[in-house]
VOGU-3710 file (C-alpha; in Angstrom, 3 decimals, decimal comma):
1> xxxxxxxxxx> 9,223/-22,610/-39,993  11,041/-20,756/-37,681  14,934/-20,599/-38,898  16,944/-18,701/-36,849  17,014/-15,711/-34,139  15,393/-13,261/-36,345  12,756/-15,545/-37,551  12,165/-15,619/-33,300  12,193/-12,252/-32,835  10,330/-11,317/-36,150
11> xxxxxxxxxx> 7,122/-14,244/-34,734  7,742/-12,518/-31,306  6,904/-9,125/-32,029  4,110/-10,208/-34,363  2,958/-12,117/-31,374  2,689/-8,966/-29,168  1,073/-6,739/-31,987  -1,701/-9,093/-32,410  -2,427/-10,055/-29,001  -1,297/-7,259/-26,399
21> xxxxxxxxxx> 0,545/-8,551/-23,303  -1,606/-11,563/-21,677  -4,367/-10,742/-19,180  -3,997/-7,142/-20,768  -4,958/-5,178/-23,426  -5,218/-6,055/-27,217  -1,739/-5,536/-29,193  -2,550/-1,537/-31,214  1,054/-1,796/-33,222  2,876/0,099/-30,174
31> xxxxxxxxxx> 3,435/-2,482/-27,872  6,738/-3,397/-28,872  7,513/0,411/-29,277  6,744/0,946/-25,556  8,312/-2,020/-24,111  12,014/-0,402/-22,394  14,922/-0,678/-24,637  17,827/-2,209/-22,793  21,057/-3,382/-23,890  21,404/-7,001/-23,948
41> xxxxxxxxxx> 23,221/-8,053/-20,390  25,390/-10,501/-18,868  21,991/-11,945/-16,695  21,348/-15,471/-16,400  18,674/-16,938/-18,720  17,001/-18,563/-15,708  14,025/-17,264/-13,749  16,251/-15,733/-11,276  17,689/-14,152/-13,754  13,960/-12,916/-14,827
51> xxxxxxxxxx> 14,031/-11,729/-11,176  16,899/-9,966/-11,476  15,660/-8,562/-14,035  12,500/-7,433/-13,015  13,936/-5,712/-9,947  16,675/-4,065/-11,572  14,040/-2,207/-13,913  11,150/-1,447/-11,805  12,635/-2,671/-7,801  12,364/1,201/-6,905
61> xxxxxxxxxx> 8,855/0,910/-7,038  7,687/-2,434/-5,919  7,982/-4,040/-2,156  6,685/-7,410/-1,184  5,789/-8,517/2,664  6,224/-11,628/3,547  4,088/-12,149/6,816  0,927/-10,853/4,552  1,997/-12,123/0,939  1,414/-8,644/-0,208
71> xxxxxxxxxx> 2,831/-6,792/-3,242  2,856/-3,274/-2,562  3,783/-0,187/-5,408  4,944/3,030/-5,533  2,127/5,041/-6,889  4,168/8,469/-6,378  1,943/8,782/-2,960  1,962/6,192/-1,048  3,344/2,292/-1,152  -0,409/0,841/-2,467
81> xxxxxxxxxx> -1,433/-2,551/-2,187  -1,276/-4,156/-4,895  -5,174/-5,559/-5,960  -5,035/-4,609/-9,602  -2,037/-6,967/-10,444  0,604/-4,146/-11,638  3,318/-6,328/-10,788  2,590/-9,059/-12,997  1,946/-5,984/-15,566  5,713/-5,168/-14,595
91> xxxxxxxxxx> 7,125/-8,964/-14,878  5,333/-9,527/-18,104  6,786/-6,135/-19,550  10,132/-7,156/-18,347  10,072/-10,936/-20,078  8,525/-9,237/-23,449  11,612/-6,886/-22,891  13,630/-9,680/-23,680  13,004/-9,626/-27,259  14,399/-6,294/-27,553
101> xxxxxxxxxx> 17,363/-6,877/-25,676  17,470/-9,869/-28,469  17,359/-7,985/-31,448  20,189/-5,275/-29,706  22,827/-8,685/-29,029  25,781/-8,580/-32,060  26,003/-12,789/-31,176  23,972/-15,036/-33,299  24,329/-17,461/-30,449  23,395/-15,168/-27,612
111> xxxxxxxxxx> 20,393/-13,319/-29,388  19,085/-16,596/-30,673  19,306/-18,061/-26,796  17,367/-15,103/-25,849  14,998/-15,210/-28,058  14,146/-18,884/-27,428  14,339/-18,374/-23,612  11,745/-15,242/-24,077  9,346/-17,311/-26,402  9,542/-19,932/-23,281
121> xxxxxxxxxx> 9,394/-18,009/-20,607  6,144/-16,117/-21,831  3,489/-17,548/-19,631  1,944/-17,963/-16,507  3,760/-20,266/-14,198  7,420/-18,493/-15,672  5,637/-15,381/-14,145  4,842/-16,923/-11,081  7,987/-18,463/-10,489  9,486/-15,101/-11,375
131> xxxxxxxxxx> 7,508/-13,117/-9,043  8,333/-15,861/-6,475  12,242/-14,905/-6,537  11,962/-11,178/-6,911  9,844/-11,411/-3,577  13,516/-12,232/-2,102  15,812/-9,824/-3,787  17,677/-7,472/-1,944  15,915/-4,563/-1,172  12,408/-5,553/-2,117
141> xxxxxxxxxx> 11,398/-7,340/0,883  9,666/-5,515/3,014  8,087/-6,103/7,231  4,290/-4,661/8,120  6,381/-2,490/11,222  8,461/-0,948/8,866  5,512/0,883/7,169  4,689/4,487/8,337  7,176/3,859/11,488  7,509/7,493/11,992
151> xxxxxxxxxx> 4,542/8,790/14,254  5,014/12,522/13,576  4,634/11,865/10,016  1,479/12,138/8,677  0,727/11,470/4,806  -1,629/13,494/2,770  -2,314/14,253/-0,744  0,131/17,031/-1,202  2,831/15,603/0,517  3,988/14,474/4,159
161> xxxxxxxxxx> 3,461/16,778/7,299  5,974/16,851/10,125  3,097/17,040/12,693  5,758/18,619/15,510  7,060/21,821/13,122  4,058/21,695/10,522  6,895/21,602/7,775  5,174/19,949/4,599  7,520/17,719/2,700  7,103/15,526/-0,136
171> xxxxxxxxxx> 6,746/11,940/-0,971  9,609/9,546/-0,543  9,563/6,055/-1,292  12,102/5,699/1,325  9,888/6,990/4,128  7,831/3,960/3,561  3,973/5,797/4,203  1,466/2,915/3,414  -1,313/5,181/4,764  -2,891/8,127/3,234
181> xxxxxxxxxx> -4,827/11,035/4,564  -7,927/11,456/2,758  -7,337/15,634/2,330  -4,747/17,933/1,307  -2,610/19,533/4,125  -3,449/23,686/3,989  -2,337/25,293/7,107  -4,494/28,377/6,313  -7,494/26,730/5,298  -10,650/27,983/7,190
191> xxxxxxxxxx> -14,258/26,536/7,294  -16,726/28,583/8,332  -19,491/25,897/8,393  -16,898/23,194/10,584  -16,563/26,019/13,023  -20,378/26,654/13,156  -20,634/23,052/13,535  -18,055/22,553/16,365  -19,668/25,469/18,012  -23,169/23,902/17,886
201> xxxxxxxxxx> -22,330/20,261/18,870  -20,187/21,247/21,689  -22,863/23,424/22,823  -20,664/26,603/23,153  -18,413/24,889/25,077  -14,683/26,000/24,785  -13,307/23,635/26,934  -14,750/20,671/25,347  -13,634/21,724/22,079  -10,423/22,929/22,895
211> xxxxxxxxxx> -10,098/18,625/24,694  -11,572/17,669/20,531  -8,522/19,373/19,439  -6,228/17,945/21,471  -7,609/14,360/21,316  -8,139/14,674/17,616  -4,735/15,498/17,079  -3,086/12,980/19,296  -5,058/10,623/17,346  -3,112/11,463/13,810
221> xxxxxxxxxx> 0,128/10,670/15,272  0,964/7,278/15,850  1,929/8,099/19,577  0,479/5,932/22,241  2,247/7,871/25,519  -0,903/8,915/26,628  -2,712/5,225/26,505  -5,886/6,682/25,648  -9,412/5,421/24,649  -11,815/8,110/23,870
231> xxxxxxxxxx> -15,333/7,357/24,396  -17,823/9,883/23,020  -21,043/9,950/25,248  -24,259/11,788/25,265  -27,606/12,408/24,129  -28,282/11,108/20,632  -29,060/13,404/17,269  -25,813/15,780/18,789  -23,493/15,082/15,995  -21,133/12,751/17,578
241> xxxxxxxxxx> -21,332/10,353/14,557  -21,399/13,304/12,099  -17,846/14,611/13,814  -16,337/11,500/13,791  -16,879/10,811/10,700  -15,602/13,904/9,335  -12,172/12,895/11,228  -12,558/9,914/9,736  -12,753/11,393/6,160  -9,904/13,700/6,776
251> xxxxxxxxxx> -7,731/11,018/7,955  -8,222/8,544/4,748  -6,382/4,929/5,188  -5,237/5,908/9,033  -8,580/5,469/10,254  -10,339/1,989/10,212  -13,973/1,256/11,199  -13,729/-1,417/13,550  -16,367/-4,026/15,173  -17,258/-2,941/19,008
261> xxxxxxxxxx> -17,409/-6,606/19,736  -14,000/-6,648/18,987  -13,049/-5,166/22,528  -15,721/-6,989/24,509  -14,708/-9,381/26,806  -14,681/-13,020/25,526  -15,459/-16,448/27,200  -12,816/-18,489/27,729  -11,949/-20,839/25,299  -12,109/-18,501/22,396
271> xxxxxxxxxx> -8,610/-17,848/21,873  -6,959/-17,894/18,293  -5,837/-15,718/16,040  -7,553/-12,407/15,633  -7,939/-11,308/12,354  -10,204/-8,673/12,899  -6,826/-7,041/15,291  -4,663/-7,782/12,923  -6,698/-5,075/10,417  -5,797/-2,480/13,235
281> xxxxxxxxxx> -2,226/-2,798/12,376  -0,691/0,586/11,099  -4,168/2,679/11,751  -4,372/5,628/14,144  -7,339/6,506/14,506  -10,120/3,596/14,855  -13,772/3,977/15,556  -16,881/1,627/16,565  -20,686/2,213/16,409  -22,315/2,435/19,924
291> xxxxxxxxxx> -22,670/-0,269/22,340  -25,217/-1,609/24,282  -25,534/-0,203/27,925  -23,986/-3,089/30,440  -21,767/-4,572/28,026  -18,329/-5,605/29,535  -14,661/-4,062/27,992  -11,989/-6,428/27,470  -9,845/-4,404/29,673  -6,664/-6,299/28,834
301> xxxxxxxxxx> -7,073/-6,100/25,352  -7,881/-2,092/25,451  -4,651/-1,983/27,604  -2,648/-3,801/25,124  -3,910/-2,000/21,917  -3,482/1,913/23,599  -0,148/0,873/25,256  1,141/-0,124/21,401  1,823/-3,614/22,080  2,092/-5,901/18,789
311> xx> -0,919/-7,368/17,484  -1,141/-10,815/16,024
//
């Protein structure tokens, strides 16, 4: 029988020893050691307060957007996507916080009001409701445009390259880079064997690699001035598909494989929404197999998608 706050706390912490956090790991006698000490505070016992809670510990690494119902975290690189559930991870560390907090109050009343609201608030649909509010706290809400809105920036694996100057900088939260190169940026790196390739697929030809360059690089920026579509033709077995996917490699999450059909023209009638554009949002460079000879461009839609209008 469970007597007073201590008794709470005591059942609480034997709780977490012997089962871990739930949907997580088995309790190994440190999970109460890990959890973050905190003073007790002043917070509501509600689940906004849980909210408020949760983004006061961990809000400098967690953004939610709205129009995609998308948790996003800080992984010291890039703002992720959340698809391994590290924000519930966060909210449940946060509630089981609670009983520390408990055990630090000097009130009977208080720490046994804690305690109790912990023990209740341990489970699924707290959590949800929990997440539900942090979603709107100031500061955590976050828009799809607001992502890598700087064009010059480019985001690799060592940090963020001003693609005007060449400066490398490092990771910010703050600069908000969703995407991430695939490569480390080395301005004195040399490869022999993608020169000898360059060389051999271009045929010797300066010119056309010295046009690569240029439309290479004007494809890491997130510039559309130019409104160009690039449109690789000739013979096959020349390495087209072997250079682009290279690019590809180099440029990680920027670049996005993307259905030809998806810029053909349609019949009328087939409106909607188009959730195969929508995956071109925030990419730079995108790419398509090859297309059958005759086949007709939606030329409205190519306008609209190298002229940087929004896609829905």
């Amino acid at each position: 029988m469970l007597r007073n706050a201590d008794d709470l706390i005591h059942a609480a912490r034997e709780s977490i020893l012997r089962d871990g956090v739930p949907g997580g790991r088995k309790g190994n006698g440190r999970a109460v050691e890990g959890l973050t000490l905190r003073p007790a505070d002043d917070l509501p016992l509600t689940e906004i307060g849980l909210a408020e809670r949760l983004v006061r510990d961990h809000g400098a690494d967690i953004r939610y957007c709205h129009a995609s119902s998308t948790w996003y975290v800080w992984d010291g690189r890039h703002w992720a996507e959340d698809s391994t559930a590290e924000v519930e991870r966060l909210a449940k560390s946060t509630i089981r916080g609670l009983y520390a907090a408990a055990a630090r109050e000097p009130s009977e009343n208080r720490r046994e009001a804690i305690a109790r609201f912990a023990l209740r608030a341990d489970g699924d649909v707290t959590i949800r409701r929990m997440l539900a509010r942090a979603a709107a706290e100031p500061g955590v809400p976050v828009t799809l445009d607001q992502f890598d809105a700087e064009p010059h920036y480019l985001n690799c694996l060592n940090g963020v390259v001003d693609l005007r100057t060449g400066r490398l900088e490092p990771h910010r939260r703050e600069l908000l880079m969703r995407n991430l190169a695939g490569t480390e940026y080395d301005p004195e790196a040399v490869s022999p064997i993608w020169e000898s390739f360059l060389h051999d697929t271009c045929g010797g030809d300066l010119e056309l690699r010295n046009f690569l360059q240029v439309a290479f690089g004007y494809s890491a920026t997130g510039e559309i001035c130019e409104e160009k579509l690039f449109m690789p033709i000739g013979p096959a077995a020349t390495g087209k598909s072997t250079l682009l996917e290279a690019v590809k490699a180099a440029l990680g999450t920027y670049a996005w494989v993307a259905d030809f059909e998806s810029f053909l023209h349609r019949p009328a009638g087939m409106g909607g929404i188009r959730s195969d554009l929508a995956e071109l949002t925030g990419r730079r460079f995108v790419l398509s197999v090859e297309v059958d000879e005759g086949t007709r461009l939606a030329e409205g839609l190519v306008k609209h998608l190298t002229g940087g209008d929004t896609m829905r």
